[in-house]
Backbone as CSV, one residue per row, in Angstrom:
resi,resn,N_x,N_y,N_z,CA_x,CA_y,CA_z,C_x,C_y,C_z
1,UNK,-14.517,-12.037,-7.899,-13.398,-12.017,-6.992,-12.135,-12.077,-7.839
2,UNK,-11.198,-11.422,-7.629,-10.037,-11.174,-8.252,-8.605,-10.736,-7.070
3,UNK,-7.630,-12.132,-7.470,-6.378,-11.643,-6.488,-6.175,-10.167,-6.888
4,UNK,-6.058,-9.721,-5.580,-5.213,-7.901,-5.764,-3.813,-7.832,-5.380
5,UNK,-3.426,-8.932,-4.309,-2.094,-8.764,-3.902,-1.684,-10.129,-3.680
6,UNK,-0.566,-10.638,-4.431,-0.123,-11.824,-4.223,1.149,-12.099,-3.464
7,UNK,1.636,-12.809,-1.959,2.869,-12.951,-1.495,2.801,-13.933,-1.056
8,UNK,4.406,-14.662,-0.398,4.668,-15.734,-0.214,3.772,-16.561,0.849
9,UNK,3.271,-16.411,1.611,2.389,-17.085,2.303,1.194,-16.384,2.588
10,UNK,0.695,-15.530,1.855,-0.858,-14.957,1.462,-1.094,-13.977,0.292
11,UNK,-2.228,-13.453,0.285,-3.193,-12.881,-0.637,-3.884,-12.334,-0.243
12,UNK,-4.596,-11.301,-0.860,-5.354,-10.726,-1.077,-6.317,-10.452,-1.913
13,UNK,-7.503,-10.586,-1.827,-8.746,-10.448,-2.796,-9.540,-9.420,-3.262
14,UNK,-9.936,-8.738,-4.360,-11.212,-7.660,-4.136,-12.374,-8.626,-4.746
15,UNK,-13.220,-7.770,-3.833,-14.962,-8.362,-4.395,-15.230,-6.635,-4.844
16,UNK,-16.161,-7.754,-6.046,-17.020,-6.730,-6.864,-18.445,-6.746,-5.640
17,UNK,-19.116,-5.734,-6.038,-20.354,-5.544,-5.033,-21.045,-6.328,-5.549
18,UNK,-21.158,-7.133,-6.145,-22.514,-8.564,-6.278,-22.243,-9.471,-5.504
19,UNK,-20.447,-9.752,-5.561,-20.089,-10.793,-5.256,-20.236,-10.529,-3.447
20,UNK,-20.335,-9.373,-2.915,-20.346,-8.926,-1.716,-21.566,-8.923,-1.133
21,UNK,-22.400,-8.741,-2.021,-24.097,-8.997,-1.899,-24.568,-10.243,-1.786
22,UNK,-24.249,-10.933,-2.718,-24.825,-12.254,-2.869,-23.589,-13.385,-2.044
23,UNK,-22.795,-13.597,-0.997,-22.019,-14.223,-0.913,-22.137,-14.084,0.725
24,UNK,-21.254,-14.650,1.592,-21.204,-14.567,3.059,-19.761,-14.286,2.957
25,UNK,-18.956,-14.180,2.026,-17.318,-13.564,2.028,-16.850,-12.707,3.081
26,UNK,-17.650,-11.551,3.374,-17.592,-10.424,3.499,-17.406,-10.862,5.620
27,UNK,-18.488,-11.593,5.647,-18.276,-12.160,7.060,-17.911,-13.154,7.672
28,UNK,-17.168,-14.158,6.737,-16.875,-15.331,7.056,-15.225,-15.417,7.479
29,UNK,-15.253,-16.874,8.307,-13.694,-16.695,8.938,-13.230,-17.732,7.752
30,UNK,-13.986,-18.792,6.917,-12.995,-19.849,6.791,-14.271,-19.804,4.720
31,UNK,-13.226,-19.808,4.098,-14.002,-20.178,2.585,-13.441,-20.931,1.780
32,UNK,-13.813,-21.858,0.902,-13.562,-22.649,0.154,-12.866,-22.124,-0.920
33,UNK,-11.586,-22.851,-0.945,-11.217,-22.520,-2.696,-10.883,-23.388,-3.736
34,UNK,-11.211,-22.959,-4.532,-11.188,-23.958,-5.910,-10.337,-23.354,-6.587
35,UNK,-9.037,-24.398,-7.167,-8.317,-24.008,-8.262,-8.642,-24.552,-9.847
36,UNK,-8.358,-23.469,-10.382,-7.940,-24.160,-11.887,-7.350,-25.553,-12.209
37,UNK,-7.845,-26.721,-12.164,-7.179,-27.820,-12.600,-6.060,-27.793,-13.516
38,UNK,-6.267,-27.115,-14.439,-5.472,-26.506,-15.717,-4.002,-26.204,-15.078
39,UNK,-4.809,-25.156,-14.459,-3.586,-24.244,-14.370,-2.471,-24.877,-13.207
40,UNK,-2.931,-25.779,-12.437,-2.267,-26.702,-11.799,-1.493,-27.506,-12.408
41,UNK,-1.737,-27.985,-13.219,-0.593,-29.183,-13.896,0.231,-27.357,-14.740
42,UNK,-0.403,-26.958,-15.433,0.647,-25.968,-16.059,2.032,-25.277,-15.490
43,UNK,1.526,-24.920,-13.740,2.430,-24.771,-12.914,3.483,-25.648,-12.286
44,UNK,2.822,-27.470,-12.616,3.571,-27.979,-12.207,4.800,-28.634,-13.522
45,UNK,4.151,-28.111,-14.296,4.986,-28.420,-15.804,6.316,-27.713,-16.061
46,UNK,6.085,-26.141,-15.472,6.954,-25.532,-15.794,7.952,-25.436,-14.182
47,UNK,7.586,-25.839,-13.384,8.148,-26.084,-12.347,10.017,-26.847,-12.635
48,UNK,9.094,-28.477,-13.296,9.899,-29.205,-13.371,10.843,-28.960,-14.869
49,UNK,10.586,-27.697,-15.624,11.125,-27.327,-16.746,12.377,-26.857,-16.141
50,UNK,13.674,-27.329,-16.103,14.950,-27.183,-15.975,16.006,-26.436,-17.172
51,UNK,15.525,-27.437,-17.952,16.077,-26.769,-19.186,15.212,-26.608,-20.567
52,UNK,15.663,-26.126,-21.433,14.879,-26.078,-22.703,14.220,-27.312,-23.090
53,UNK,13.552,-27.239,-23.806,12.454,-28.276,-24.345,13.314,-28.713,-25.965
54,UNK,13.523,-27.768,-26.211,14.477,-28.358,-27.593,15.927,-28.415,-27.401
55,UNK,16.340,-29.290,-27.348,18.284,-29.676,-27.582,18.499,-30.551,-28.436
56,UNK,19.821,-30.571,-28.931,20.714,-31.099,-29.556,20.311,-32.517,-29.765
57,UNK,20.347,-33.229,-28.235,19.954,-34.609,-27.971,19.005,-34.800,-28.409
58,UNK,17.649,-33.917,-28.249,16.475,-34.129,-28.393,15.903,-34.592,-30.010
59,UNK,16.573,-33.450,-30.536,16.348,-33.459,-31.881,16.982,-34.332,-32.532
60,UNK,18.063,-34.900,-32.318,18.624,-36.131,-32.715,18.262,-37.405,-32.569
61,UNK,17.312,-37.318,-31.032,16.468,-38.580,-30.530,15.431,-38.603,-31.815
62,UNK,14.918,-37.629,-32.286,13.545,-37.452,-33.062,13.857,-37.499,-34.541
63,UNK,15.252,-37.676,-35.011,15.373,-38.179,-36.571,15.785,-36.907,-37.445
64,UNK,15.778,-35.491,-36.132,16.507,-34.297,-37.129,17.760,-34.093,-37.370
């Protein structure tokens, strides 16, 4: 399964034919999803990234 179309309040999926074979996808109203743990904090990392990661201050906090 692979997003094909991504927008603000949905998506879209393609299935490969195994995944269409071997799965109830194809007829179901309601399916489970699992995210990337990872990629969850990563999104929420750069979310709260406002400004650069290196400044002036920073580097001065750190002894450069």
């Amino acid at each position: 399964m692979t997003i094909a179309d991504l927008k603000k309040n949905s998506f879209q999926v393609a299935l490969i034919d195994f995944t269409r074979k071997e799965t109830n996808l194809e007829n179901s109203l309601y399916v489970n999803l699992e995210f990337d743990i990872i990629g969850k904090y990563v999104i929420r990392f750069l979310r709260k990234e406002k400004e650069p990661k290196i400044t002036e201050k920073m580097l001065l906090e750190n002894g450069f």
